[in-house]
N, C-alpha and C positions, 0 to 999 in steps of 0.2 A: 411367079413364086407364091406359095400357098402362105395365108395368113397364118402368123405367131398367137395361138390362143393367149389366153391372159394369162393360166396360171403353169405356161409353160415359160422356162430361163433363157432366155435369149441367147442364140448362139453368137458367139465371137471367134470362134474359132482358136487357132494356138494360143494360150494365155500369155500372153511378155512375163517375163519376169518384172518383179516388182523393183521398181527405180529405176525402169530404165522405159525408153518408148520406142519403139519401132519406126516412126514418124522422121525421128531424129534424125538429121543427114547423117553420113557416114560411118551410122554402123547399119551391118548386115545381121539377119533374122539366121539362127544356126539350131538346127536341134540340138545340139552339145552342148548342156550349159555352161560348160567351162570354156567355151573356148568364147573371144569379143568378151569376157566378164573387164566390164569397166564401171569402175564407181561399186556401188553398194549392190549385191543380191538382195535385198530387203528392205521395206521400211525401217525391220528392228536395228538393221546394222548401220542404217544412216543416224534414225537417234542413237545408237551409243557412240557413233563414231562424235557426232554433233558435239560443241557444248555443254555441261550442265544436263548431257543425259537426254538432251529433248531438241527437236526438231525445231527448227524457227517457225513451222508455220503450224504446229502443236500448239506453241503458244498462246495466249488469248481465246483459243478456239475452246467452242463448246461440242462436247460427247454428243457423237452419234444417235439417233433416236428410231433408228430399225430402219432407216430410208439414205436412201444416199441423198443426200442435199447441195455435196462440191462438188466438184471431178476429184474423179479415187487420186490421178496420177499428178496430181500440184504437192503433193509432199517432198517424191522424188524428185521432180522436175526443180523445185526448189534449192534441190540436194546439188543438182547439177549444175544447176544455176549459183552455183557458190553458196548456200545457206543461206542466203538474204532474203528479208520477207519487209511486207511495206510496216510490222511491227518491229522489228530493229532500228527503225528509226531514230525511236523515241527518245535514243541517245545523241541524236544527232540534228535535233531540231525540226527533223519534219515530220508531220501529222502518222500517227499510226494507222496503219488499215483497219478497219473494223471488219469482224467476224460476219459472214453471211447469217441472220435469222434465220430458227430452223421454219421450215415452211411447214402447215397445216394442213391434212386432206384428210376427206372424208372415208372410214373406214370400209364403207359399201360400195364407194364411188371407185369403179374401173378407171382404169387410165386411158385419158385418150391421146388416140394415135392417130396421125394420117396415114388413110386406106390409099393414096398414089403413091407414096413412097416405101419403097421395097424397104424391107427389115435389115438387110446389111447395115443399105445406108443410115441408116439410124442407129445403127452399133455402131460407126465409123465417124459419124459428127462428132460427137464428145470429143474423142481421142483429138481431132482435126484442132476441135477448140479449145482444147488442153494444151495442144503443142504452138497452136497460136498465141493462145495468152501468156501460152510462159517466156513467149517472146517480147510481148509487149510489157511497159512499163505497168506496174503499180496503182497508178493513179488514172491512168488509158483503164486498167479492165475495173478500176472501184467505178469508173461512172459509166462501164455498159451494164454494170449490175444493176447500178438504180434504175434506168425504165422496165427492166425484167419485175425488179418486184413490186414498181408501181403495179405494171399490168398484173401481177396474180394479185395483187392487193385488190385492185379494182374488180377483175374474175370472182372472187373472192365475196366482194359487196355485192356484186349481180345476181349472183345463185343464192346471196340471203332472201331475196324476196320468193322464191320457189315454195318456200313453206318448210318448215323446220325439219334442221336436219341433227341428227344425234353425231359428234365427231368426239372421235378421243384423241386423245395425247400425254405422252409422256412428257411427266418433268423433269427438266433438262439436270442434271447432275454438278452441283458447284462446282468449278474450274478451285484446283489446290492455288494455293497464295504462290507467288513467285519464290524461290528460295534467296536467303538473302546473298546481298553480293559479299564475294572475300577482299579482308582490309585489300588495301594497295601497298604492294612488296614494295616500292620507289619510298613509299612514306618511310616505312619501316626500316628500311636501309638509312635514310637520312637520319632518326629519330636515335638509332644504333649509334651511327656516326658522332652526334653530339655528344650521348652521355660518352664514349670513350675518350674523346677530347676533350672533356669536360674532367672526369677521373684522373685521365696525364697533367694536366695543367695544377690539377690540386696538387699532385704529389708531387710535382718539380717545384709551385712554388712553398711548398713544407718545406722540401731540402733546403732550397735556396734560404728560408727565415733560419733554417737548423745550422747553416754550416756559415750565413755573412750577418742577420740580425737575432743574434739569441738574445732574448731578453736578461735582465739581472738574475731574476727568479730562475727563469732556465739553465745558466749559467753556474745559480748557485747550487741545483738539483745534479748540474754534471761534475760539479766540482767535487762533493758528497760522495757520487760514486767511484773517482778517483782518488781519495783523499788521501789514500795510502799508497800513493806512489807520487803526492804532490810536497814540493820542498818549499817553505817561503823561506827569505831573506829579506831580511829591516834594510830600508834607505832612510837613514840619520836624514832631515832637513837643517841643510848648515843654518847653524842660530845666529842674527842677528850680532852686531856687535854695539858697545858702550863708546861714544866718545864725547871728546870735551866740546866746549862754545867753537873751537877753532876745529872742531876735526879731527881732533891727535887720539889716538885709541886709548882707549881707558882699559877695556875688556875685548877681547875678541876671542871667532875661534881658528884656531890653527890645521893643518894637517895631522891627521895620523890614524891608527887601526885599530880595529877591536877584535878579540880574539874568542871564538865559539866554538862549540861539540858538537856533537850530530852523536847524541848514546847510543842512538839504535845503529851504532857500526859497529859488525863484526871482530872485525881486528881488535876496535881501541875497549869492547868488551874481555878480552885474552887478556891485557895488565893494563887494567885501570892507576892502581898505583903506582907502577913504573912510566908512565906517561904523566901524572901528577907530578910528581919527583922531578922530571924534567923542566916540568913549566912553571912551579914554583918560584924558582930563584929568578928566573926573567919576567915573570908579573909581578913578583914581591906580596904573593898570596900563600898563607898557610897551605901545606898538602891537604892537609883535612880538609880544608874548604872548596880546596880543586875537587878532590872525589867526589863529595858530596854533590859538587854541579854535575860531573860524571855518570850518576846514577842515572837509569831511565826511570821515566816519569810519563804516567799516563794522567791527562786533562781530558775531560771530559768523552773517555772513552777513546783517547787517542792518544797516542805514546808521541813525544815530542822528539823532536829531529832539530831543532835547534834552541841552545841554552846560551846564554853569556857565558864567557868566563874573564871578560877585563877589557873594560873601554877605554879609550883614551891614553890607546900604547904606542910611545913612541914608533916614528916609522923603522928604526934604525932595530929593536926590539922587534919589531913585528916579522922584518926580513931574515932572523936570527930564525924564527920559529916555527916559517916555513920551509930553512935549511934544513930542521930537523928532522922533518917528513915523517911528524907524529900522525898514527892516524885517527880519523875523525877530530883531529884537531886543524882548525880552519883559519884563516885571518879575512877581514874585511874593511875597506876604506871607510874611514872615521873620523870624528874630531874630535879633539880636548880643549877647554877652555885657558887660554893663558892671558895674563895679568902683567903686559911691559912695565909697567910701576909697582910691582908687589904689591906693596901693602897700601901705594897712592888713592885715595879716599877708599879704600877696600871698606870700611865701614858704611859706605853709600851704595857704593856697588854689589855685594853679598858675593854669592858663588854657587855655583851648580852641582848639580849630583852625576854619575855615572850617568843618567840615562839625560844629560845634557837638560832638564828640566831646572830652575831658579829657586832654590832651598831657602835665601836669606836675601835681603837687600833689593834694590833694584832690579836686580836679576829674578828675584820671585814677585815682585810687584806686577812686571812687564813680561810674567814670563811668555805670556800667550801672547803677546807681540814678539817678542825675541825668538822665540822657537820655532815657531811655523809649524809644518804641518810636515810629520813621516809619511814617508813611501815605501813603498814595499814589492817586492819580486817574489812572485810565484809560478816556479815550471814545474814537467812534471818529471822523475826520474825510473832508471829504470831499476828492476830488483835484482838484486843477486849482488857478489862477491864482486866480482869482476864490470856489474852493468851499472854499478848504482853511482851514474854519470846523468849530465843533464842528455834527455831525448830531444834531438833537434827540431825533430817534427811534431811534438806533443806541447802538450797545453804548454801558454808562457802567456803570462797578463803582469803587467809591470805598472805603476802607480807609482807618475814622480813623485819625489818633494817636493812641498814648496817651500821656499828659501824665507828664514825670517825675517823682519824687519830691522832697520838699527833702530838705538838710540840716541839722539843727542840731546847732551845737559849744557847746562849753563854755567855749568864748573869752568873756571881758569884752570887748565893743570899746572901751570906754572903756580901761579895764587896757591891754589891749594898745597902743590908742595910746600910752599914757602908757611903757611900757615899750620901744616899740620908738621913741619920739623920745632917752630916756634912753643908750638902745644905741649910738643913731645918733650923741649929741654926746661921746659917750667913745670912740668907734671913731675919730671924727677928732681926739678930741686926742692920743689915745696915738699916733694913725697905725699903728692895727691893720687888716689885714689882711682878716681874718675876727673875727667876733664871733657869739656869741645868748645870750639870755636865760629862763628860763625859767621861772613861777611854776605851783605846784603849792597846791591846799585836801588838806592835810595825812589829815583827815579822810574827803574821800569821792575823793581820787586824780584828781581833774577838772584838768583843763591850761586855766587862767586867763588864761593869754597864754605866746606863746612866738615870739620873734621874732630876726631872724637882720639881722647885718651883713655887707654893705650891703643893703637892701633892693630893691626894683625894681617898676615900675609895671605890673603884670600886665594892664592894659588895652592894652599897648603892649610886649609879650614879646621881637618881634623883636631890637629896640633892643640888648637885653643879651646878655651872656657866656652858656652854662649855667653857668660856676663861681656867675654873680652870681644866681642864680637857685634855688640850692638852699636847703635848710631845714638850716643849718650843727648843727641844738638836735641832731638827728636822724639825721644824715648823714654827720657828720664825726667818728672818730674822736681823743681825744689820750690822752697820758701825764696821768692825774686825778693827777698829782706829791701834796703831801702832804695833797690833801683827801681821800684812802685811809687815811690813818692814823685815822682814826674808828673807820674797819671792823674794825681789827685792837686798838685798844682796845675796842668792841664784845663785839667775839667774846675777849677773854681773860677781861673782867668778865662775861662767860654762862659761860664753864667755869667761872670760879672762879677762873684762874689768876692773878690781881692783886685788890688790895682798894682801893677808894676813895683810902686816904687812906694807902697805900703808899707806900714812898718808895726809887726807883730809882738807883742809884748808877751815874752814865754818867760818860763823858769826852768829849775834843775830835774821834775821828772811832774807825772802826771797823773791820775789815778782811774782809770775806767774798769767800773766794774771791783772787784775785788782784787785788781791787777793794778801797782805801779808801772809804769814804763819812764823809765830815764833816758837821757840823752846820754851819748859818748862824749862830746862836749859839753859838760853841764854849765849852764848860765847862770848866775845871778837871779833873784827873783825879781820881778817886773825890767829884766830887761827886755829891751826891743831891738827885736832883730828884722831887715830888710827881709824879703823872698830869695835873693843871693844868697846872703848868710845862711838863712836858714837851710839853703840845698847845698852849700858848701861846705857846713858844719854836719849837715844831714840829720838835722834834728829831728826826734822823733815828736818832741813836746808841740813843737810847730807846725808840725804836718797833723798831728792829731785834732788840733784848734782848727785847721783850717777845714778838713775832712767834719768837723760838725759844723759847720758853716752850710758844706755840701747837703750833710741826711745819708743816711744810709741806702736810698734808694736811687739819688744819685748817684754817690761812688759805683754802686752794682752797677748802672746803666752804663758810667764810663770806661768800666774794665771790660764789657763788654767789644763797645765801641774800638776801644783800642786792641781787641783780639784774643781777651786770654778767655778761659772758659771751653774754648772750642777746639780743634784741629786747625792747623791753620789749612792743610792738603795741600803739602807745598811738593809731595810725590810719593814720601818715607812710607813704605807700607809700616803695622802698628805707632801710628804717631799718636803720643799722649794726650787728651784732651785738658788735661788742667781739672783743676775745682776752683769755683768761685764758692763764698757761702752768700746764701740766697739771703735776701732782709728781714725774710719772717723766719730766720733761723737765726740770726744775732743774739747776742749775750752781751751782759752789760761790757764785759771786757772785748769784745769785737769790736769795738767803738775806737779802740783804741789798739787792736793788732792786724786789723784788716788794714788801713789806714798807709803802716809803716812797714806792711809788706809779707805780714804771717795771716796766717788761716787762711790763705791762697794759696796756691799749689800753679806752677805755669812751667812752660818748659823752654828751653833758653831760644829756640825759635821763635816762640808766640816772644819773647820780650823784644829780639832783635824786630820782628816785624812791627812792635807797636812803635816802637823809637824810631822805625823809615818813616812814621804817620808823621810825627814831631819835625823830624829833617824835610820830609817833603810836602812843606806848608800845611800840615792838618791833615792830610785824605792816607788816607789807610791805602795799600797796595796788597794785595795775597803773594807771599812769597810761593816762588815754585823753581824748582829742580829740571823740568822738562821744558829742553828748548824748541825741538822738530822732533817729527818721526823722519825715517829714511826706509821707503820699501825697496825689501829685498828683491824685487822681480825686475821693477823699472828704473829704481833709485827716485821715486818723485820724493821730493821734499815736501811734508804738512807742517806747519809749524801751532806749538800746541795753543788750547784755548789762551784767549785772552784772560789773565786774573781779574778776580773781583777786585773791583775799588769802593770806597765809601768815604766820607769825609767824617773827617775826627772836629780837627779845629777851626776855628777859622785861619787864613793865611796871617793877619796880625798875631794875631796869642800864640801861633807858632815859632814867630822870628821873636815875639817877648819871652817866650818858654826856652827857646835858645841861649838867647843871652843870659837867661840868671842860669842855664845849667853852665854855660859856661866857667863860671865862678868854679864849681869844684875844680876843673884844673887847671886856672889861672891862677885862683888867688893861693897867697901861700901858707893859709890855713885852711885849704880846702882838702877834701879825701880824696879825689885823683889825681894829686900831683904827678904822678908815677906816669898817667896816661898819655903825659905831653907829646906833641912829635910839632919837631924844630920846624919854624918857617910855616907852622898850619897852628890855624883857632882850632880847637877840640871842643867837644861840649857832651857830657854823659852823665851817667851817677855812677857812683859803687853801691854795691850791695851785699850783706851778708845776710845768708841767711842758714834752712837745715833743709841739707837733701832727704827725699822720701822716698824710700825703698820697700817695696812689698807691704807698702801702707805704713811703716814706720821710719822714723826719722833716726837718722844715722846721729855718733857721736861727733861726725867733724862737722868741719862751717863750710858751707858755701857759699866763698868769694867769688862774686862775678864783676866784671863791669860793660857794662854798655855803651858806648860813643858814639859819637858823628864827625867827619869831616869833610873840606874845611867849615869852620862852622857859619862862617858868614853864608855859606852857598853850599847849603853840603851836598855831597856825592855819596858816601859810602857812610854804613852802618856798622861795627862789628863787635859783638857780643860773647866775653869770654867768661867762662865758668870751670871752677875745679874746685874736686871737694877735699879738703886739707884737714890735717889733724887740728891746727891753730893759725889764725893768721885772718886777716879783712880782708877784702873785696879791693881793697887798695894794693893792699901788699902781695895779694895773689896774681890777681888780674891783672891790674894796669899795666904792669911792667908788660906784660904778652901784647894787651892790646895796643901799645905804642909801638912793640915793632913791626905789629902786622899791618896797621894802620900807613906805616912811612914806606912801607912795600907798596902796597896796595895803591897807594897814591902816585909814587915813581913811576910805578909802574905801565900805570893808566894816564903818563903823561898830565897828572891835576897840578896847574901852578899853583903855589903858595899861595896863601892869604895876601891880601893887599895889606893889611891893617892891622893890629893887635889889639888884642884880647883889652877892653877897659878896666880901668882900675877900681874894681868893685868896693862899694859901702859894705861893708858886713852887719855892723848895729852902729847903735846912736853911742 
C-alpha cells in the first residue's frame, strides 16, 4: 500500500456517526442512518441532553488548539457510558481527573510515522484505544497517560539541544466559571413548612387569648362596642347587722325588693303617667316624682336602662306590682333596714338611707365595715319589641357581693331599755329639754347603756328634728358646775396639798377677780369645815381655797389627766371635744369659776369616764362602745382594740376621795340625798351647771349627777344630765340615777354593801 503524503487527510473510510462507535458490540454499521439510531446523533444533542447544558467530560477541559490532543470519541463514549467522568467525582470524595495538557509541536516539524505500518492500521488504533479506555476505569487510563507525557516531555528536551527551533502556539482560551448550583428544593420545602406552622400556631393561640384569656383592657374595649345592647343590674351586699354585749340584734337587715325602670322601653314610653298613677299608692311616692324617674336620661353619651324607683319594698308590695305587669317596670331582691326595738338606743345606732349606706350614728361611723362591697350583673340583651330579653349565649360577667360585717357593742339591751325608759319619765316630769344617761363597768371602761332625751324611732328617721336625733351623752357640751369639784379634791390629795381629815376655814362667798362666788350653803365666817362637809354642802368658797393651794397650772394638768379637754373615742362619730381654758388665758376671776366648775365646757361622757378613774383606784380607762367585729363571709370574731389606760391617783387618795364623796349622799345635809339606793354605799357629786349650744349658753340649768357603786368596791359609774327650766342637779338627777343604779346592780347580780356608809364630821 502506497505511502499517505503528509499533506494529504487520511482515509478512514465511512465516517460513524458521532456518539456512537462501531467497535461497540452489538451494534451493526447500516448505511440508513435512522435505522440502530441508539443514544445521541451528536455531540450537540448529548450536551443538551446532559445536565446544565454541558457534557461531563466538557467540563474542566481546555479549547482545542487546531490539533487534536484526546480521542475525538471519549465525549460520546462517556455519553454511553452514563455521563460519568473521573470530574464528577468531586462530589463524592474522590480525586478529579485532570485535563490532558495541550501538547506543543513544532510548526515546520512533519509528523512522524512508522514506514512498516500500513496507514489503515494507524487510523484503526485510536478508535481500538478509545473503545478500550472507555472500558477501563478512570484512574487505569489517568496513569497510562503519565508515561506518555513523560516520554514527549523527555522527546521534547532531546531535540532542545539540536539548535533552536522557532515554535508557535496558541493561547489556550479561559475555561467559563462553573455556573452556580440551584438552592436545594428539600430545604425550601422544609423552610415553607415551618413558617406555615408557625402562622397557624399564632393565630390559634390569638383565638384561644380572644375567646378564654381576654384581658381587663380587652374586655373593656368589647364591652364599648356592645354597650348598647348591654343591661347591668345592682347586687345590694347584705349590710352587716348592730347587736348587743350578748348578741340580741339591735339593727339588722331584713328581706325584701327594690323596684326599677328601664325608660328606654317602648311600651312604658306610650303612658308614662298612667303607669306612675299605678305605682304611686304602692310605694307611697308622689306621681310627679315617679315620672320624673320615668324620663330617659342620657349619662355620658349613653341613655340609661336602669333607674331606682323605691328600695326597701316590702316583699308582699313588690308581689303586688309584678301582678300588674307594668311595663318596664321591674322588681329585684333587696333589703331594708329594720330596728326590733324601735327607737332602743336608736340615738347610738343612727339609720340608713335608700341606698342602704349609714346617714347618722353608728351606722355612718362603721358604714364601710357594715356594708361591704355591691355587686353587679351585666348581660347582654337583645333589641327589638319582642327580643329585648336576656341572650343566653351573649356577654354575662356577674360580680358578687361581698357580705358586710357585724357589729358588736357593749350595750346591755336589757340595761339600756331600762335606763333609757328612766330618762324618758324624768325628762317629762322635770319638762327637760335635753337629757342622757350614761352607765360605765368601772373596771374594763365598756359603755353599758347610754341613752339620750328625747329619743326617736330610727326606723322612721324622717319624722324627726336632727336636734331630736342626736346622741346628747356625746355631743353636747355643758358647764359640769360642781360635779368638777372632785377633780380639784383629787388632784390636791395626790400632791399632798390637803390631808383627809383636814379642816378648812371658809365663809359665806369669795371674791376672785371682780367676781363674787357664794356658797348655796352659806357658812358663818371663819368657820371650818372637814373635806366631807365641804363636798357634801358642795361648797364653792372651799373648793376655791383649795384650787389655790393647787395653781393654775396644776388644776389644768389634772383636768387633763382626768379626760376632759379631749374626745374620749369611745365610737360616737362627731363626739364633742370639751374646752379647757388654758393658764396663760386665766383672768382674775377664773381663779375662782374654773375651780367650781364654769369656764369648762365637758361632755357628760368625758365626766362619766373621769369618775370610773376615782372608782377604779386612780387609773383612767377609755370608754368605748365597740366590743368585736363579726365578718360577714366567715363569721371570725375580732374583738376591738384594747383602751388606753393612764393613772390618775394613787390607789389610797382614791379610796380617801371615795369616802368623803360619800358624805353627799349619806349625810343628811348633803346634795344627793335623792341618789341613795337601798342596801349599796353610793358616792358621786351633783352638779349644776349651763348647757352650751351653738356656742351659747342656754336659759335653763344643767342638773347632772355622777356616782359610783358599791362604793366600798365599786363596779358601775352612771352619769345623769338634763337640761331643765329650774331645779339642781340634786333634784333633777339623782332621783334617775338611783333607779338606774339599783337596776343595774340587780341586775349584774353585785351583792350589797357589807357595811354602811360612816357617820361624817361636816364642820367643828
Amino acid at each position: 500500500m502506497a505511502t499517505r503524503d503528509e499533506d494529504e487527510a487520511p482515509r478512514r473510510g465511512k465516517q460513524p456517526r458521532r456518539g456512537s462507535s462501531r467497535d461497540l458490540p452489538g451494534e451493526e454499521q447500516t448505511d440508513d442512518p435512522r435505522e440502530g439510531r441508539r443514544g445521541f446523533s451528536s455531540i450537540g444533542e448529548a450536551r443538551a441532553y446532559t445536565p446544565r447544558g454541558r457534557t461531563v467530560a466538557e467540563r474542566g477541559r481546555l479549547p482545542r488548539t487546531g490539533e487534536r490532543t484526546a480521542d475525538p470519541f471519549r465525549p460520546a463514549l462517556q455519553v454511553l457510558d452514563g455521563g460519568e467522568s473521573g470530574q464528577r467525582t468531586r462530589g463524592r470524595g474522590r480525586p478529579a481527573e485532570q485535563p490532558p495538557a495541550p501538547r506543543e509541536r513544532s510548526a515546520d516539524k512533519p509528523r512522524e510515522r512508522s514506514a512498516d505500518k500500513p496507514r489503515e492500521r494507524a487510523a484503526d488504533k485510536p478508535r481500538e484505544r478509545a473503545a478500550d479506555k472507555s472500558r477501563e476505569p478512570a484512574a487505569a487510563r489517568q496513569r497510562d497517560r503519565q508515561p506518555e507525557r513523560r516520554g514527549r516531555e523527555s522527546t521534547r528536551t532531546g531535540n532542545a539541544g539540536a539548535g533552536p527551533r522557532r515554535t508557535t502556539t496558541s493561547a489556550p482560551r479561559p475555561v467559563p466559571a462553573e455556573p452556580p448550583k440551584l438552592a436545594n428544593s428539600t430545604r425550601r420545602l422544609r423552610l415553607g413548612t415551618v413558617l406555615a406552622l408557625s402562622l397557624f400556631v399564632t393565630i390559634g393561640v390569638r383565638l384561644v387569648v380572644l375567646q378564654v384569656a381576654t384581658s381587663p383592657q380587652e374586655a373593656e374595649s368589647l364591652l364599648k362596642l356592645r354597650e348598647n345592647r348591654l343591661s347591668t343590674v345592682a347586687l345590694p351586699a347584705p349590710r352587716g347587722s348592730i347587736l348587743d354585749r350578748d348578741g340580741h340584734v339591735l339593727a339588722h337587715s331584713v328581706e325584701a325588693r327594690y323596684v326599677y325602670v328601664d325608660p328606654e322601653n317602648e311600651d312604658l314610653r306610650k303612658d308614662v303617667p298612667g303607669t306612675a298613677a299605678k305605682l304611686a299608692p304602692l310605694l307611697g311616692v308622689r306621681q310627679s316624682e315617679l315620672i320624673a324617674d320615668m324620663q330617659r336620661k342620657q349619662v355620658l353619651g349613653k341613655w340609661l336602662k336602669f333607674r331606682y324607683l323605691a328600695r326597701g319594698v316590702p316583699v308582699a308590695v313588690a308581689d303586688e306590682i309584678e301582678s300588674l305587669r307594668l311595663p318596664g317596670i321591674y322588681t329585684h331582691s333587696d333589703e331594708r333596714r329594720d330596728l326590733p326595738g324601735r327607737d332602743l338606743a336608736a340615738n347610738l345606732i343612727g339609720f340608713t338611707g335608700d341606698d342602704h349606706h349609714g346617714l347618722e350614728g353608728l351606722e355612718a361611723r362603721y358604714d364601710e365595715l357594715l356594708h361591704g362591697a355591691d355587686g353587679k350583673r351585666v348581660f347582654e340583651v337583645g333589641t327589638g319589641k319582642k327580643l329585648n330579653l336576656p341572650i343566653p349565649s351573649g356577654f354575662h360577667q356577674e360580680t358578687p357581693a361581698k357580705p358586710g360585717s357585724s357589729l358588736q357593742l357593749t350595750i346591755d339591751q336589757d340595761l339600756q331599755y331600762q335606763v333609757q325608759r328612766v330618762l324618758d319619765k324624768a325628762g317629762r316630769k322635770k319638762n327637760a329639754t335635753l337629757g342622757a344617761a350614761v352607765v360605765l363597768d368601772v373596771r374594763t371602761g365598756e359603755v353599758l347603756a347610754q341613752a339620750s332625751y328625747p329619743s326617736y324611732n330610727a326606723a322612721d328617721p324622717e319624722k324627726y328634728d336632727a336636734d331630736e336625733r342626736i346622741d346628747v351623752a356625746s355631743s353636747i357640751v355643758t358647764d359640769p358646775g360642781s360635779s368638777h369639784k372632785a377633780f380639784i379634791f383629787g388632784a390636791a390629795l395626790q400632791e399632798g396639798l390637803i390631808k383627809p381629815d383636814e379642816l378648812i376655814e371658809v365663809g359665806p362667798a369669795i371674791k376672785k377677780g371682780d367676781t363674787r362666788f357664794e356658797d348655796g350653803h352659806p357658812q358663818a365666817p371663819g368657820t371650818r369645815m372637814t373635806l366631807a362637809g365641804l363636798m357634801a354642802y358642795s361648797s364653792n368658797v372651799g373648793t376655791i381655797l383649795i384650787a389655790d393651794r393647787l395653781g393654775k397650772e396644776k388644776v389644768y394638768e389634772y383636768q387633763q389627766k382626768f379626760g376632759l379637754g379631749k374626745a374620749t373615742g369611745e365610737g360616737m362619730p362627731g363626739e364633742a371635744e370639751g374646752e379647757l381654758l388654758k393658764p396663760e388665758d386665766w383672768s382674775g376671776s377664773s381663779y375662782g369659776s374654773v375651780p367650781i366648775g364654769h369656764s369648762v365646757s365637758a361632755t357628760l361622757i368625758q365626766m362619766a369616764a373621769g369618775f370610773s378613774a376615782i372608782a377604779n383606784d386612780g387609773v383612767y380607762i377609755q370608754p368605748h362602745l365597740i366590743k368585736a367585729t363579726i365578718s360577714g363571709e366567715d363569721n371570725e370574731v375580732t374583738p376591738a382594740a384594747a383602751p388606753e389606760t393612764h393613772r390618775v391617783l394613787d390607789t389610797e387618795v382614791s379610796r380617801q376621795l371615795r369616802l368623803i364623796m360619800e358624805a353627799v349622799v349619806a349625810d343628811e345635809g348633803g346634795t344627793g340625798r335623792a341618789a341613795a339606793v337601798q342596801g349599796f354605799r353610793v358616792a358621786g357629786k351633783t352638779g349644776t351647771g349651763k348647757m352650751l349650744i351653738d356656742g351659747q349658753y342656754t336659759s335653763h340649768n344643767a342638773g347632772s349627777f355622777v356616782g359610783m357603786a358599791p362604793a366600798d368596791d365599786p363596779r358601775y359609774v352612771i352619769a345623769v344630765s338634763m337640761d331643765v327650766p329650774d331645779g339642781s342637779g340634786g333634784d333633777v338627777a339623782a332621783p334617775a340615777f338611783s333607779e338606774m343604779m339599783s337596776f343595774t346592780l340587780l341586775r349584774n347580780h353585785v351583792p350589797p354593801s357589807g357595811s354602811k356608809a360612816p357617820n361624817f364630821k361636816i364642820k367643828e
